[in-house]
N, C-alpha and C positions, 0 to 999 in steps of 0.2 A: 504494500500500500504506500502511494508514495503522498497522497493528501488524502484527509477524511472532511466532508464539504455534508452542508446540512442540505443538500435539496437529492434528488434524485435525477442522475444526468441521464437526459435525451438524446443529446447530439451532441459533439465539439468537433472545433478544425481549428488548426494554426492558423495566426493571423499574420499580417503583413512584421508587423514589429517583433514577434515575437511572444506574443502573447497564444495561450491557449483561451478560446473563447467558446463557451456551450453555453446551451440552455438545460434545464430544469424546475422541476416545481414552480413553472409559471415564471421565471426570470432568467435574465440573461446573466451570464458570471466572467469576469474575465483571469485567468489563472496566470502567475508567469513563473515560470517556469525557474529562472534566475534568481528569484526571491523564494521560492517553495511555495506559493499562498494567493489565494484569493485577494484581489487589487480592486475589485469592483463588480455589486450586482443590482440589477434595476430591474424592473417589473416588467415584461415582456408581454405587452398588450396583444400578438398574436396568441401566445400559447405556447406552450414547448413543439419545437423539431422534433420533427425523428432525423435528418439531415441536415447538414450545413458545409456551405462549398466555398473558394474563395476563385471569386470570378474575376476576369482579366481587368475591369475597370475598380479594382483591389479593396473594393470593399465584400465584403461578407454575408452570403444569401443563405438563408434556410426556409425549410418547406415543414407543413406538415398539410392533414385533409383538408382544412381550411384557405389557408395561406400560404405565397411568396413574399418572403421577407425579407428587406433590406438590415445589415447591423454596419454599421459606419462605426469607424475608431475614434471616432470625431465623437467624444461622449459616450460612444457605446448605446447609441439609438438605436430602436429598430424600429420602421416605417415598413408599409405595405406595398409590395410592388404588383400583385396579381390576386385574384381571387376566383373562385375557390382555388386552393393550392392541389397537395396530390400527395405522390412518394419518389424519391429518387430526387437529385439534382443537380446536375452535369452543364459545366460550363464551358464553352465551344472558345476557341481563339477567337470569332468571328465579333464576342460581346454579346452571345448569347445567351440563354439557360436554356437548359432541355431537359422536361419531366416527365414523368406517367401520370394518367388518372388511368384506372379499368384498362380498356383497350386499346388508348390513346396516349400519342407522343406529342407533348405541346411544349411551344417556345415563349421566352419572354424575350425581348428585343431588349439590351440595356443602354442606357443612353454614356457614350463614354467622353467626358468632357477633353477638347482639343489640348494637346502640352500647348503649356507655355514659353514663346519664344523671349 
């Protein structure tokens, strides 16, 4: 065991910085790994994941029957990007997501902001 956390984890995925970031028991949590411990958890107005992927415009999606969700590092927010969500959630080079519902493969288009010159 390398932490003991009071929620019951859903889903996690490494983040851009470093961080390990899941959901559970209805919140988002961010772990680091560097530190041993919990750094941050807030209410997770979708619901727990069962998945979370880190898609090429480097912010962090996860899914569950309900909901597409964005988690931004920027705070550790998460906002709704699709609805009903599904299971599975696979991010294309292209700036996509591609999920399941039933018999269905659907995409999210994400909007990826231009570098700065």
């Amino acid at each position: 065991v390398v932490l003991r956390i009071d929620l019951d984890v859903s889903a996690m995925e490494a983040a851009p910085g470093g961080e390990v970031v899941g959901t559970g028991g209805g919140r988002v949590f961010v772990f680091s790994p560097s530190e041993m411990k919990v750094t941050h958890t807030a209410d997770n107005p979708l619901g727990d994941f069962s998945h979370i992927c880190l898609a090429p415009d480097g912010n962090l999606y996860g899914i569950n029957g309900g909901h597409v969700g964005r988690i931004t590092s920027e705070g550790w927010r998460v906002d709704e990007v699709a609805s009903p969500g599904g299971k599975f959630l696979v991010p294309a080079p292209s700036g996509s997501l591609y999920f399941g519902r039933g018999s269905h493969v659907l995409r999210v288009r994400l909007t990826v902001a231009p570098e700065s010159k």
